[in-house]
N, C-alpha and C positions, 0 to 999 in steps of 0.2 A: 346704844343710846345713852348708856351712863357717859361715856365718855363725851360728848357733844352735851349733856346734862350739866358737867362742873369744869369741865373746861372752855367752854366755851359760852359765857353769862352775853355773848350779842346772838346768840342763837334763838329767836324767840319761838318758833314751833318749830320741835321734831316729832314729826309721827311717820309711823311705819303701819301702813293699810297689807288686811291681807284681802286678795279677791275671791269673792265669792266663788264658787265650782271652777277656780283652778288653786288648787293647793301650794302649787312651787312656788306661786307670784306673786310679789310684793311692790307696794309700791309706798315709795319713800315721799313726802312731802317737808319743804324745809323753808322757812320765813326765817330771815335774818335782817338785823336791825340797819345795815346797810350794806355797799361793794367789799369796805373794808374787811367787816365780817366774813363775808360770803369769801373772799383771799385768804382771811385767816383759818377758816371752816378746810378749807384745800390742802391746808398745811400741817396739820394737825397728825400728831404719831397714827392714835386710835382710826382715824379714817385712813390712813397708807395701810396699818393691819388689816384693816376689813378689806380692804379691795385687794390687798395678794391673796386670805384666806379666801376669798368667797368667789375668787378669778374662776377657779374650777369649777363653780356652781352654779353660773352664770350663762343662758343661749347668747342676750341680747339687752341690750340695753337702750331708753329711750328718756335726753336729756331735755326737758320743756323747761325754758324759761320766762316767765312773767310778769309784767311791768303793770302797776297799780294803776286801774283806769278811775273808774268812779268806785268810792265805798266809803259804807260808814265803818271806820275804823278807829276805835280809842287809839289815844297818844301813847306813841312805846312808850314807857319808863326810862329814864335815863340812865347811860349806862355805866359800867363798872367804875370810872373813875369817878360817878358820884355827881351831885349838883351843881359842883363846879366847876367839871368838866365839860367836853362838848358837849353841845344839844343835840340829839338827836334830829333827823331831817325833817322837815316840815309836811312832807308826805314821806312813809318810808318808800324803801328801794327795795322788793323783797324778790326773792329769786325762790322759784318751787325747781328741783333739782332729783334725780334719782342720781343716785354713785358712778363717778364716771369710771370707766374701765379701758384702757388703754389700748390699742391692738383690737378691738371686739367690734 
């Protein structure tokens, strides 16, 4: 999570759930500030490391992704290049995602 932390400033929620009465399972949730992000999020060292090491550790995996219906959501922050760079989208685009694993 450090790595998606400082590398990645369009990453706006990382959290990693564990579930109740089953120990092994985790479930990843990830809000990102747009598509571009969620591209650049795929491309990243730290996530290629995590999905070779964690290949072996892994039954199954389960990728949901979801598009903003209705919600009261504050205005993302503008990003990295600052206020007068892009604006951020007028509704975000956020994608909830557990680590994809290739071959599984």
């Amino acid at each position: 999570m450090n790595g998606a932390r400082t590398a990645e400033p369009d990453t706006v929620i990382f959290a990693c759930h564990e579930v109740v009465n089953a120990p092994t399972q985790r479930i990843f949730y990830q809000l990102f500030r747009d598509e571009a992000a969620f591209a650049a999020h795929r491309r990243q060292p730290h996530l290629r490391r995590f999905q070779a090491e964690s290949r072996g550790h892994v039954l199954a995996t389960n990728v949901i992704e979801l598009k903003l219906g209705t919600a009261k959501v504050p205005p993302v922050p503008p990003g990295p290049s600052g206020p007068s760079g892009p604006k951020p989208p007028a509704s975000p685009s956020p994608s909830a995602t557990a680590p994809e694993y290739p071959g599984r």
